[in-house]
Kinemage of the C-alpha trace (Angstrom):
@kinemage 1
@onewidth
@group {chain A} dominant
@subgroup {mainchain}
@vectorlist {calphas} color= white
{ca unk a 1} P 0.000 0.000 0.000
{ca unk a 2} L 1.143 3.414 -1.110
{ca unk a 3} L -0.395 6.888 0.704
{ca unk a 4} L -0.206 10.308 -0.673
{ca unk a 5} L -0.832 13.150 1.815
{ca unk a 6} L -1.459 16.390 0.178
{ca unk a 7} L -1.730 19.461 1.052
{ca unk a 8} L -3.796 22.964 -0.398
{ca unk a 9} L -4.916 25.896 0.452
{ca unk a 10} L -7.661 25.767 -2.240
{ca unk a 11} L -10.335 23.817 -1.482
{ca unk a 12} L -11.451 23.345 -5.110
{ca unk a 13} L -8.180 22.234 -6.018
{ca unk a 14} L -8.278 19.258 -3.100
{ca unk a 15} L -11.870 19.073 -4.275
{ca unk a 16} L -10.702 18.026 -7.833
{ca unk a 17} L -7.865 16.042 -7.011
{ca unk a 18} L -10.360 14.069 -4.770
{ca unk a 19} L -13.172 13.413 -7.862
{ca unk a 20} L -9.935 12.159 -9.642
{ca unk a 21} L -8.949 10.240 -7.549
{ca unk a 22} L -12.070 8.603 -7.093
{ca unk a 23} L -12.943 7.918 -10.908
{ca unk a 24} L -9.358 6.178 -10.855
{ca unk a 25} L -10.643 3.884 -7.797
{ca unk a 26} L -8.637 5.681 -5.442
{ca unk a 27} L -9.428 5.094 -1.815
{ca unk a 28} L -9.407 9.094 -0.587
{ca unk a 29} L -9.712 10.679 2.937
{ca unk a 30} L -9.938 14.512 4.249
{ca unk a 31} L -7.981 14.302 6.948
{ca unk a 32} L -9.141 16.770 10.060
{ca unk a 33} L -7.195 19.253 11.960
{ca unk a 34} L -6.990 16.606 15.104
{ca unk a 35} L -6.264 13.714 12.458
{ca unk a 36} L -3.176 15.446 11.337
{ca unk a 37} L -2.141 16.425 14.627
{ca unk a 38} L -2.120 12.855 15.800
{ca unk a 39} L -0.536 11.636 12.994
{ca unk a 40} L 2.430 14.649 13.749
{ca unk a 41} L 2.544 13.332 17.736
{ca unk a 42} L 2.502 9.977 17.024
{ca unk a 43} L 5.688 10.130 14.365
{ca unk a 44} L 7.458 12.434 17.144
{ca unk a 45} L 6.981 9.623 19.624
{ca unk a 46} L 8.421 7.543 16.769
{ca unk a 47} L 10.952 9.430 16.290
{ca unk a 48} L 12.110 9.878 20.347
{ca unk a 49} L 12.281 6.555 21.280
{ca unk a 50} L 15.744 5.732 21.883
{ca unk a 51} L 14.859 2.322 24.085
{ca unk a 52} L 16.599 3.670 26.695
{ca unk a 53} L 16.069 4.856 29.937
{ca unk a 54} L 16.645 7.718 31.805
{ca unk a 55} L 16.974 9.221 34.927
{ca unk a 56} L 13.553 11.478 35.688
{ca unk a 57} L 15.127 13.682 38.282
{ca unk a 58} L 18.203 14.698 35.762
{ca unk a 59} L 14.916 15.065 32.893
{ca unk a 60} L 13.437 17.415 35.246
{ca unk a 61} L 16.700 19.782 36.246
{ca unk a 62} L 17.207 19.983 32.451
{ca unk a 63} L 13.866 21.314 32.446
{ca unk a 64} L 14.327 23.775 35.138
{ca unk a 65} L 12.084 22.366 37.387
C-alpha cells in the first residue's frame, strides 16, 4: 500500500484532485485538523524513542524544574 498526503490551500483544487482520484478507484480521505495532529505526535513519539532509559530527576533539572 502506497499513501499520498497532500496538502492545499484551495479547497477546489483538493476538491478536484479528490473526484480524480475517485474515478481512478482511489481510496481518498480529508484528513481533520486533530487527524493530522495525531498523525504529527505519534511520528514524534516515533521518532524519540531511543529504548533507553533515563533518569527522571536529571529530565526534570534539564527542564528547570
Amino acid at each position: 500500500m502506497n499513501t499520498v498526503i497532500l496538502h492545499s490551500k484551495s479547497k477546489n483544487d483538493l476538491d478536484l484532485l479528490l473526484e480524480i482520484a475517485k474515478k481512478f478507484g482511489i481510496k481518498a480521505k480529508v484528513l481533520t485538523e486533530t487527524e493530522m495532529e495525531d498523525i504529527g505526535l505519534g511520528n514524534a513519539v516515533k521518532t524519540g524513542q531511543t529504548g533507553k532509559f533515563i533518569d527522571t530527576e536529571s529530565f526534570l533539572k534539564k527542564l528547570g524544574r
